[in-house]
N, C-alpha and C positions, 0 to 999 in steps of 0.2 A: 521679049528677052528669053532665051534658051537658057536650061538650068544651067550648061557649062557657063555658060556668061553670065549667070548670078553666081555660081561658087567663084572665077574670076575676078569679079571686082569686088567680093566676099574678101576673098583672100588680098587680092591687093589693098584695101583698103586696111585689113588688120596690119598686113606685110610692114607696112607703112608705118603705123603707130608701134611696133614690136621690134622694130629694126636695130636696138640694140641690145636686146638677151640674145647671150651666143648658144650656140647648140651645143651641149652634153657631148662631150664623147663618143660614146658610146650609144645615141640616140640615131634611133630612123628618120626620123623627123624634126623639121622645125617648130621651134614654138610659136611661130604664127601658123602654121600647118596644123599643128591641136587643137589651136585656139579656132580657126578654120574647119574645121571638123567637128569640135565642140559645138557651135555657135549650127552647123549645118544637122546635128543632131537633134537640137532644141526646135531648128523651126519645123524639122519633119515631122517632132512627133510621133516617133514610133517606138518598139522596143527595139533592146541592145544589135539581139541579132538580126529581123529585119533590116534597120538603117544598116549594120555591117553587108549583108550579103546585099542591100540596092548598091551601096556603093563598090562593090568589088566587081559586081554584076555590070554598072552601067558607067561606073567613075574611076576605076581603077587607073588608065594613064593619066588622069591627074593628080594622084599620088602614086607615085611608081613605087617607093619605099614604105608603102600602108603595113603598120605589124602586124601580128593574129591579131584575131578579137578582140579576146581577154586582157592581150598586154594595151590595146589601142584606148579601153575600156578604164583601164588602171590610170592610165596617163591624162584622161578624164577627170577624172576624183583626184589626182595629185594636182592637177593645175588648173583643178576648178576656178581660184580666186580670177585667174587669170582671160577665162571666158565671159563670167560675170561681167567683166570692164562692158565688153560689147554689148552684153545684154540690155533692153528696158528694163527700168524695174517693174515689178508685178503691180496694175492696178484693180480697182473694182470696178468692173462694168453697172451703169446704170446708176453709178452712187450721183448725187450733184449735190456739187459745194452750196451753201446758204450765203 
């Protein structure tokens, strides 16, 4: 599986679950596209601007409407709750149940 074809069925699969918050007005993005980019910031692991310039660098047609950084960054932390959904929750490696 090529990355485009993991952020693809990434995104379709959020798409799907998200399909009724409508978009903001004044918004670049959808909120499965945050949540989509959220969620693709977590697994990469890396800092802010890294992940920003791989994805401008190597992913940019598939967000044609990506805002700067900083505003990309905010919309992060605003709709944290919302990437959460998708995440695992955090475990301990190595603990075992009695």
């Amino acid at each position: 599986m090529t990355t485009i074809d993991l952020i693809t069925d990434l995104f379709c699969r959020i798409d799907d679950r998200m399909q009724s918050l409508p978009k903001h007005p004044q918004a670049t993005l959808w909120p499965s596209e945050v949540v989509t980019l959220g969620v693709l910031h977590a697994l990469k692991g890396v800092g802010n601007r890294a992940f920003y310039r791989w994805l401008t660098r190597d992913y940019q047609p598939l967000f044609p409407h990506l805002p700067e950084r900083t505003r990309l960054f905010r919309q992060f932390k605003t709709h944290r709750q919302w990437t959460l959904l998708f995440l695992a929750p955090p475990t301990l490696l190595g603990v075992v149940d009695s």
